[in-house]
N, CA, C and O atoms as CSV, one atom per row, in Angstrom:
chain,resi,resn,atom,element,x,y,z
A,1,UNK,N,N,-49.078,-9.868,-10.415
A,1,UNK,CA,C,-49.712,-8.984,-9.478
A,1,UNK,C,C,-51.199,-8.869,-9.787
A,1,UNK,O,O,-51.839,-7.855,-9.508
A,2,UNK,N,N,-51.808,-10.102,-10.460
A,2,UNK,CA,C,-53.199,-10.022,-10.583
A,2,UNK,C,C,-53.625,-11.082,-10.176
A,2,UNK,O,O,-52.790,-11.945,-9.903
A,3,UNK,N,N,-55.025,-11.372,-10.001
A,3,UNK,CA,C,-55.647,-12.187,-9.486
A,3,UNK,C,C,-55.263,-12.751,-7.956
A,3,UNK,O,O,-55.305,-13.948,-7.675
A,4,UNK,N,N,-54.781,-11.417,-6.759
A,4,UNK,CA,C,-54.360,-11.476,-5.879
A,4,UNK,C,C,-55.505,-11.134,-4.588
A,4,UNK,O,O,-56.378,-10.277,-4.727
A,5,UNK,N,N,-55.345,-11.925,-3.366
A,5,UNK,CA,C,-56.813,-11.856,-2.767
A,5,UNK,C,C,-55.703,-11.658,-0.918
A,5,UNK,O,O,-54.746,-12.383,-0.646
A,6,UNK,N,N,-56.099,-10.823,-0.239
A,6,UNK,CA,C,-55.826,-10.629,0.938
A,6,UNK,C,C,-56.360,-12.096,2.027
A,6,UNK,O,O,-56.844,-13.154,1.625
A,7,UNK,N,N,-56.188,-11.857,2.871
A,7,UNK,CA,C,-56.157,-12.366,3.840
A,7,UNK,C,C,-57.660,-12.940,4.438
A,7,UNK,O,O,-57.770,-13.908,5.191
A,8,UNK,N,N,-58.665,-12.197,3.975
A,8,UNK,CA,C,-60.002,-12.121,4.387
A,8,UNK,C,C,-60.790,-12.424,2.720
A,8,UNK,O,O,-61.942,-12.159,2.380
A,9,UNK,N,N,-59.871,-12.949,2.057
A,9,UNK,CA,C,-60.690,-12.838,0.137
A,9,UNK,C,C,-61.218,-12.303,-0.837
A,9,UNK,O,O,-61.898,-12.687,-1.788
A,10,UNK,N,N,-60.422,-10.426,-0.123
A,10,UNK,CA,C,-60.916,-9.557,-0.864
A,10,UNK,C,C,-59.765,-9.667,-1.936
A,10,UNK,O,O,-58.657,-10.151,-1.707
A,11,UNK,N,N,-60.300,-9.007,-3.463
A,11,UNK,CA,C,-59.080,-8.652,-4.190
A,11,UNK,C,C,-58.401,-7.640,-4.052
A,11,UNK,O,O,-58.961,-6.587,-3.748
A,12,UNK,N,N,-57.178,-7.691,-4.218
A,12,UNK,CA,C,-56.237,-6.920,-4.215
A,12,UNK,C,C,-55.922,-6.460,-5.916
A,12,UNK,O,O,-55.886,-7.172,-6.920
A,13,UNK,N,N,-55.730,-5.037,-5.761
A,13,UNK,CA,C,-55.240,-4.679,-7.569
A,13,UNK,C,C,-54.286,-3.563,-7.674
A,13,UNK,O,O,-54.655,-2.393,-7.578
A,14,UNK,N,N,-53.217,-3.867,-7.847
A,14,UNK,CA,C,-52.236,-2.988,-7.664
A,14,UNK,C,C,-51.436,-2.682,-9.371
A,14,UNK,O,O,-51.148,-3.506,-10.239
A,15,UNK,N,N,-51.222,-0.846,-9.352
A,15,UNK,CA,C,-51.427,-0.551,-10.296
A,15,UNK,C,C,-49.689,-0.387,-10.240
A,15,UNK,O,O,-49.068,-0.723,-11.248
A,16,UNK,N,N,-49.051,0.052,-9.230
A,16,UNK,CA,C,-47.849,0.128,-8.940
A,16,UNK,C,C,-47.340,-0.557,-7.773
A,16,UNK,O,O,-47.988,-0.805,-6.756
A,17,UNK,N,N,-45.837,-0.911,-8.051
A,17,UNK,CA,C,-45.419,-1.576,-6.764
A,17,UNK,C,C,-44.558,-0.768,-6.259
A,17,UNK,O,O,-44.108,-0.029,-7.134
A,18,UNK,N,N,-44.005,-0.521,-4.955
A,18,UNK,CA,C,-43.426,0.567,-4.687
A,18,UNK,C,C,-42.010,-0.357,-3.583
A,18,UNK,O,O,-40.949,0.134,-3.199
A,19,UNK,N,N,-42.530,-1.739,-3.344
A,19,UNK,CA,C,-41.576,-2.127,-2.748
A,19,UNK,C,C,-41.916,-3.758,-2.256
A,19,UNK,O,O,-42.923,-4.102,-1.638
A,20,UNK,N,N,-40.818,-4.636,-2.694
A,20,UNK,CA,C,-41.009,-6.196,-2.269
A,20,UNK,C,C,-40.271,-7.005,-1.570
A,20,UNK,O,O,-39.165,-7.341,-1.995
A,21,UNK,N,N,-40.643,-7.352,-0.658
A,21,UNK,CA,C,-39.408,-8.064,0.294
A,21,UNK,C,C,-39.700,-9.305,0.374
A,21,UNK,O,O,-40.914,-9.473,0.490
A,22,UNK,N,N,-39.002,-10.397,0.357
A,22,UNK,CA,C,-39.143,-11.602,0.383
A,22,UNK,C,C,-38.423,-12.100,1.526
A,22,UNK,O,O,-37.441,-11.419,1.823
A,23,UNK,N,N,-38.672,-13.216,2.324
A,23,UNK,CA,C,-37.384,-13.750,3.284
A,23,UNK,C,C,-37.872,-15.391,3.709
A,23,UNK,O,O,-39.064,-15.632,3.905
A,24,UNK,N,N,-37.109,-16.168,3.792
A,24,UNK,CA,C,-37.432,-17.284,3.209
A,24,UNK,C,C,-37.296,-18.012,5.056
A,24,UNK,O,O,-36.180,-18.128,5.563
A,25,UNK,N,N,-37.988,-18.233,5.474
A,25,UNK,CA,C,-39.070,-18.823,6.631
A,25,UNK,C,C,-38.442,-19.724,7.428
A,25,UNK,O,O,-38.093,-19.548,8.595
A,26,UNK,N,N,-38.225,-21.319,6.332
A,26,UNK,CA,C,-38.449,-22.579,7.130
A,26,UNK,C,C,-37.244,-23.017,5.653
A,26,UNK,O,O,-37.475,-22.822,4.460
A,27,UNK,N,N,-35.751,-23.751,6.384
A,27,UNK,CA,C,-35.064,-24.837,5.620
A,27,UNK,C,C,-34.255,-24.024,5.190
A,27,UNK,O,O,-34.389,-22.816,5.387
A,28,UNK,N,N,-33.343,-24.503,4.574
A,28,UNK,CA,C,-32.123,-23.880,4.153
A,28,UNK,C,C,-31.584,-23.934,2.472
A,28,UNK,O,O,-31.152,-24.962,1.950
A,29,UNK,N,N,-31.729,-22.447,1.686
A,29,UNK,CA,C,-31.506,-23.008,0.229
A,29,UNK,C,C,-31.704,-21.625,-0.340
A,29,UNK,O,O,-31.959,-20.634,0.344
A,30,UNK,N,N,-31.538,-21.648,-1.897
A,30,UNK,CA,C,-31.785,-20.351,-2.462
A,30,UNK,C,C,-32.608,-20.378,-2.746
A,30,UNK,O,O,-33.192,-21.451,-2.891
A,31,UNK,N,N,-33.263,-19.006,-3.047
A,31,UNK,CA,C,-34.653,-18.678,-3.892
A,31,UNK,C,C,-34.746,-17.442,-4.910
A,31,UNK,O,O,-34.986,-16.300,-4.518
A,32,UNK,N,N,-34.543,-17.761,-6.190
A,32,UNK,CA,C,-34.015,-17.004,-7.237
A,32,UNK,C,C,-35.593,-16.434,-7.583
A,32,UNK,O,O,-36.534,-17.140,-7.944
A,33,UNK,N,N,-35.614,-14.596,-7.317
A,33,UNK,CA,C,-36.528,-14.051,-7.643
A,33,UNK,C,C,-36.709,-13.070,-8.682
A,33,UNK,O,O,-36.095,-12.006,-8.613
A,34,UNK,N,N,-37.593,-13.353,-9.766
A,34,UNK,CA,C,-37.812,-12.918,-10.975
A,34,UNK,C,C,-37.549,-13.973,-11.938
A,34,UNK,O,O,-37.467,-15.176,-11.692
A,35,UNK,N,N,-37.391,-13.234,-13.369
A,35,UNK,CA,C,-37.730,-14.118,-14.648
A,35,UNK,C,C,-38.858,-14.397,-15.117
A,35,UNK,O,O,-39.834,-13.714,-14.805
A,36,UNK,N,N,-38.966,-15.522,-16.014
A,36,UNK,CA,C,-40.131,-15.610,-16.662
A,36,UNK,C,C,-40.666,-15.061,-16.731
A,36,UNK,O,O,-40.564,-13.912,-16.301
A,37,UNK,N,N,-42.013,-15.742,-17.591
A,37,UNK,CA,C,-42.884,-14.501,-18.475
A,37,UNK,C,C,-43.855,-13.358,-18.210
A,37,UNK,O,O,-44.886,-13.416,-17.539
A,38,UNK,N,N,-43.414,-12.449,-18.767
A,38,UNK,CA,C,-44.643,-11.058,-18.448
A,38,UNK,C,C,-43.716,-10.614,-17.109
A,38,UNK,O,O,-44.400,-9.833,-16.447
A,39,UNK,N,N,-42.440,-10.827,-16.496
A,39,UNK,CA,C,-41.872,-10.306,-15.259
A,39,UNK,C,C,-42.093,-9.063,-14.617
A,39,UNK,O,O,-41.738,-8.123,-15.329
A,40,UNK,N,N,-42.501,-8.773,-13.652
A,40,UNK,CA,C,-42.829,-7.458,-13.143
A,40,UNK,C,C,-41.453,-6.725,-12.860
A,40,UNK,O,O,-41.440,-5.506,-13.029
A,41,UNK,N,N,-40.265,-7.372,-12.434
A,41,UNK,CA,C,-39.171,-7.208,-12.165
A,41,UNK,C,C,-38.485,-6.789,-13.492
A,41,UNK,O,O,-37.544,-6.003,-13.386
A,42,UNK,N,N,-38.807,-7.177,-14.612
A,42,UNK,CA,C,-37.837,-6.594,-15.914
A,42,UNK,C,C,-37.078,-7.847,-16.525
A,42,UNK,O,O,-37.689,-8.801,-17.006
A,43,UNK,N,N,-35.641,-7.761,-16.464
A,43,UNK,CA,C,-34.863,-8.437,-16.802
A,43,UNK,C,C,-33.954,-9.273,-15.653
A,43,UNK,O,O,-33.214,-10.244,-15.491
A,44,UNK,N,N,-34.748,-7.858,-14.825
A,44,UNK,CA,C,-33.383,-8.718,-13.574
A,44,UNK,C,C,-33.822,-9.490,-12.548
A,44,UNK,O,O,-35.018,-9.560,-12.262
A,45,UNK,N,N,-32.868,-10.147,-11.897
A,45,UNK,CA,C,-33.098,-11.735,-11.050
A,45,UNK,C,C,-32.089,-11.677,-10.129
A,45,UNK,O,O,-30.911,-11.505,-10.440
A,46,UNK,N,N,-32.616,-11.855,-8.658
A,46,UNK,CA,C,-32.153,-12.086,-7.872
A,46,UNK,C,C,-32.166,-13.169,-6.566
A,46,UNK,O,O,-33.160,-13.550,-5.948
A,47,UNK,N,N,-30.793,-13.531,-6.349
A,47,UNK,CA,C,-30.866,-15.452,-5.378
A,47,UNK,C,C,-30.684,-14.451,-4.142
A,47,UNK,O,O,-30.021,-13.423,-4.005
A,48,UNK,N,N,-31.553,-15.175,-3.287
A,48,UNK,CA,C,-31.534,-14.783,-1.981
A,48,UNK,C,C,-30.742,-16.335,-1.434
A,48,UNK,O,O,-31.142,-17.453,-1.756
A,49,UNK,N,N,-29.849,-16.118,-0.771
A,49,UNK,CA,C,-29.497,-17.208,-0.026
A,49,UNK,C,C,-28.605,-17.704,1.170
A,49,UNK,O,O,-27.595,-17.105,1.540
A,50,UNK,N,N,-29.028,-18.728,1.671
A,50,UNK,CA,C,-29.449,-18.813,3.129
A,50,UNK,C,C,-30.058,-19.165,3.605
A,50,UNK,O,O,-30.981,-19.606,2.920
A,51,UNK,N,N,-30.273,-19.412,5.635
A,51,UNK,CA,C,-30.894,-19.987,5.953
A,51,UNK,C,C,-32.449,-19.474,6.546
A,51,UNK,O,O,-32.844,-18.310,6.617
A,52,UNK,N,N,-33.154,-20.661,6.924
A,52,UNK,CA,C,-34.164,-19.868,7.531
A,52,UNK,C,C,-34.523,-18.345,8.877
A,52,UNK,O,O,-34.277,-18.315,10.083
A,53,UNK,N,N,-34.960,-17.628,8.260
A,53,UNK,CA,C,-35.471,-16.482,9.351
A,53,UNK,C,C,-33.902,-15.816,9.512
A,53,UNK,O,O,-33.544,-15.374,10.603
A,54,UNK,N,N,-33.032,-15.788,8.355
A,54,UNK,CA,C,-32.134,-14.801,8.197
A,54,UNK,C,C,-31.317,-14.386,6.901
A,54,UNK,O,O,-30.209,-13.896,6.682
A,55,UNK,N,N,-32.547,-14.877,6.044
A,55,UNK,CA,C,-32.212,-14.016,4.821
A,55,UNK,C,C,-33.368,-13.399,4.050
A,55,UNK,O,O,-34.384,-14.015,3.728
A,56,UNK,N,N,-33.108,-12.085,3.778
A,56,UNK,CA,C,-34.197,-11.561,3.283
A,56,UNK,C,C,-33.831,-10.659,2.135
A,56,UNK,O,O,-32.711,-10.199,2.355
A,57,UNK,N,N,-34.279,-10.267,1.111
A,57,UNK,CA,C,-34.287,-9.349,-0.307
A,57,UNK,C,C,-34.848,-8.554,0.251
A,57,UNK,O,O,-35.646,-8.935,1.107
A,58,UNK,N,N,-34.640,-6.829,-0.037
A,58,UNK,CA,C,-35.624,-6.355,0.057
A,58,UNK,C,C,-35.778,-5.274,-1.118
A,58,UNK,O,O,-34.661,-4.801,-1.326
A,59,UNK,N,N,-36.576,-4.801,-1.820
A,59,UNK,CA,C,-36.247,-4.202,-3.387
A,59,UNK,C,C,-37.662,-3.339,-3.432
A,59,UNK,O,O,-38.825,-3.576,-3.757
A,60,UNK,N,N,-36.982,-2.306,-2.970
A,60,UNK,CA,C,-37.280,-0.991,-3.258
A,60,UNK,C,C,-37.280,0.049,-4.191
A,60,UNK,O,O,-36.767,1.089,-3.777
A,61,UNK,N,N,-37.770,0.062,-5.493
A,61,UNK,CA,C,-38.194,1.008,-6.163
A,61,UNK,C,C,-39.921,0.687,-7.059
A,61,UNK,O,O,-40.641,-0.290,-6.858
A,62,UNK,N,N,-40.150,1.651,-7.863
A,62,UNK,CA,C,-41.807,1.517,-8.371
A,62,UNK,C,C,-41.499,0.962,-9.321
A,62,UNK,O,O,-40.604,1.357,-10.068
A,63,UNK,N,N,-42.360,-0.356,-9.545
A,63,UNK,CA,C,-42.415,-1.149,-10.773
A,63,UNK,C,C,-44.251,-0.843,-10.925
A,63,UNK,O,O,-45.141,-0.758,-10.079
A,64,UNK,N,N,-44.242,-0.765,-12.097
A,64,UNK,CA,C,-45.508,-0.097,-12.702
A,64,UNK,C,C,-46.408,-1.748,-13.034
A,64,UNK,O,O,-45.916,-2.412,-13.946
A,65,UNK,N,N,-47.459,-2.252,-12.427
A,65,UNK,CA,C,-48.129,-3.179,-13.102
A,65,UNK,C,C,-49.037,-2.711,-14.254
A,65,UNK,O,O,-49.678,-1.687,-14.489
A,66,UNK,N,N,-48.754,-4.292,-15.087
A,66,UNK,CA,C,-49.289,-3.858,-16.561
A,66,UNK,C,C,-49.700,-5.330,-16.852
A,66,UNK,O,O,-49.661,-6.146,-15.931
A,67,UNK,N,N,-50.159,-5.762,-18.317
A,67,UNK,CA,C,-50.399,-6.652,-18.908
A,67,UNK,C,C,-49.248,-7.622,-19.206
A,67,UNK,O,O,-49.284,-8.849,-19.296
A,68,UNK,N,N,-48.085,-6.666,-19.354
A,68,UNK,CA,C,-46.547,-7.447,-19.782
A,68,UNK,C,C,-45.970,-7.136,-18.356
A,68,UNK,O,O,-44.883,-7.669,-18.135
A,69,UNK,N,N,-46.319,-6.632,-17.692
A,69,UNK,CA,C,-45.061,-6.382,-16.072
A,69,UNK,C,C,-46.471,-7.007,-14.985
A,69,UNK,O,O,-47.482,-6.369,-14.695
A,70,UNK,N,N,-46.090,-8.530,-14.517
A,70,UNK,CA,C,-47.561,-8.308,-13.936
A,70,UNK,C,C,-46.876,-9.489,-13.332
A,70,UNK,O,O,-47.764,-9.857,-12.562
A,71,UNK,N,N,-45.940,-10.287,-13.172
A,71,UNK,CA,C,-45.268,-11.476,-12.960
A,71,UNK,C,C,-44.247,-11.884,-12.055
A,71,UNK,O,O,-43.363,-12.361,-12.766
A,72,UNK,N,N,-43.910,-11.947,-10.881
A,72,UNK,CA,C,-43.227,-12.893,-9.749
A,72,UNK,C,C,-42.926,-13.570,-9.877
A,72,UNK,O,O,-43.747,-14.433,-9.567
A,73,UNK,N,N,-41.444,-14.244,-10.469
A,73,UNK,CA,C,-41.336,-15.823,-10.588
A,73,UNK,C,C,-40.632,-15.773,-9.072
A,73,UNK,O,O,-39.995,-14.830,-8.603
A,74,UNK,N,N,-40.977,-17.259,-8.340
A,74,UNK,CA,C,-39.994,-17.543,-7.529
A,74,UNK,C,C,-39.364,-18.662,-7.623
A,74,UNK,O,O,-40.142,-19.605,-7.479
A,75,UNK,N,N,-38.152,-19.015,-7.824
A,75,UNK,CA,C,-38.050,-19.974,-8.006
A,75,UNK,C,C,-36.581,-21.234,-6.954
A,75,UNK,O,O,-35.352,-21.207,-7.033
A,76,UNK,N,N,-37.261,-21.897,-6.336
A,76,UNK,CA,C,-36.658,-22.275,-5.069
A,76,UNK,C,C,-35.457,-23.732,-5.208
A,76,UNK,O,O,-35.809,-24.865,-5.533
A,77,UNK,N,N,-34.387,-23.421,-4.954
A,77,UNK,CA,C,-33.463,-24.609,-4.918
A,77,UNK,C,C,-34.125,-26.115,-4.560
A,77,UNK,O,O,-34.088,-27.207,-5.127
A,78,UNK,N,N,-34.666,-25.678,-3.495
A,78,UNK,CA,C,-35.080,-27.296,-2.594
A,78,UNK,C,C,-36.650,-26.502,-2.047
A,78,UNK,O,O,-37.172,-25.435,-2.369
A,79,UNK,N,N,-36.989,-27.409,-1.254
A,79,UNK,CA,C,-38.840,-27.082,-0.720
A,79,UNK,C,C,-38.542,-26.235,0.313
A,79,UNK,O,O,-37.959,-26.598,1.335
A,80,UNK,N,N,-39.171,-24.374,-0.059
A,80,UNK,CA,C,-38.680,-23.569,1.119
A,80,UNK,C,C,-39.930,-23.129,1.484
A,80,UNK,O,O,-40.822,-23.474,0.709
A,81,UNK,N,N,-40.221,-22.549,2.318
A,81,UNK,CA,C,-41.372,-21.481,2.526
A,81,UNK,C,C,-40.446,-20.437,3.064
A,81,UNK,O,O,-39.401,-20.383,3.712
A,82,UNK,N,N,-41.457,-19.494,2.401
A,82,UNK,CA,C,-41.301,-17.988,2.471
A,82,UNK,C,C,-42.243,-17.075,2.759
A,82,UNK,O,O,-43.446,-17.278,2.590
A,83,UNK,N,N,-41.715,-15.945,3.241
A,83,UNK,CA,C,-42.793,-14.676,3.242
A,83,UNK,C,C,-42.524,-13.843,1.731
A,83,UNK,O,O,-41.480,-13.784,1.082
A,84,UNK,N,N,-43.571,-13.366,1.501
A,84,UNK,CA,C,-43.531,-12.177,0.309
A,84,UNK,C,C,-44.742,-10.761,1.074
A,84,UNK,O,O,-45.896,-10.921,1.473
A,85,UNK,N,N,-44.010,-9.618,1.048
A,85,UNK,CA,C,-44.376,-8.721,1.311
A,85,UNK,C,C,-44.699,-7.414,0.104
A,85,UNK,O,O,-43.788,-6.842,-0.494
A,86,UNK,N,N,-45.708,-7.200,-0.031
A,86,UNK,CA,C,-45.710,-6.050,-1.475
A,86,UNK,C,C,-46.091,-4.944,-0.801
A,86,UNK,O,O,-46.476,-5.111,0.356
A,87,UNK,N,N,-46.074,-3.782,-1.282
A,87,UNK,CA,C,-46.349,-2.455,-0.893
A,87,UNK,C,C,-46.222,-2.206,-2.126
A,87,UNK,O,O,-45.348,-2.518,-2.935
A,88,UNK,N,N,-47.722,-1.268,-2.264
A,88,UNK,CA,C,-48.080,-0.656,-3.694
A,88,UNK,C,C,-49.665,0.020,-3.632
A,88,UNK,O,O,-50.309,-0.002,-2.584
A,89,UNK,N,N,-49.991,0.388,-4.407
A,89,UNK,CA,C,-51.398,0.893,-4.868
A,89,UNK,C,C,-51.636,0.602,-6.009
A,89,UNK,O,O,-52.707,0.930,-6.519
């Protein structure tokens, strides 16, 4: 959750996350979210799976960004595109 830039190339710096939804776009496959290092998510990991433009995660509670919680893994079966949505301050 650092070195993150909007739409127009401003930075973004978010001190808390309050809510992340992912939903995976284009092709058909899983996409296992979280893990690896410094995880903002913790310990836990979750496969979204399914096809395009009808599967979506959506994970709702405050994860606090930090130096060690600062990390998104996504990690995709086959070549997917996705949306990622954050809500936070």
């Amino acid at each position: 959750m650092t070195s993150l830039t909007d739409a127009y190339g401003n930075a973004l710096v978010y001190t808390t996350v309050a809510a992340l939804i992912v939903q995976i776009v284009s092709a058909s496959g899983n996409l296992v979210v979280g893990g690896g290092s410094n995880p903002l998510l913790g310990s836990d990991q979750y496969t979204i799976k399914g096809t395009a433009n009808s599967s979506m995660l959506p994970i709702s509670w405050p994860f606090t960004v930090s130096g060690t919680a600062k990390v998104i893994t996504l990690t995709p079966s086959t070549s997917l595109t996705f949306n990622i949505i954050v809500i936070g301050s």
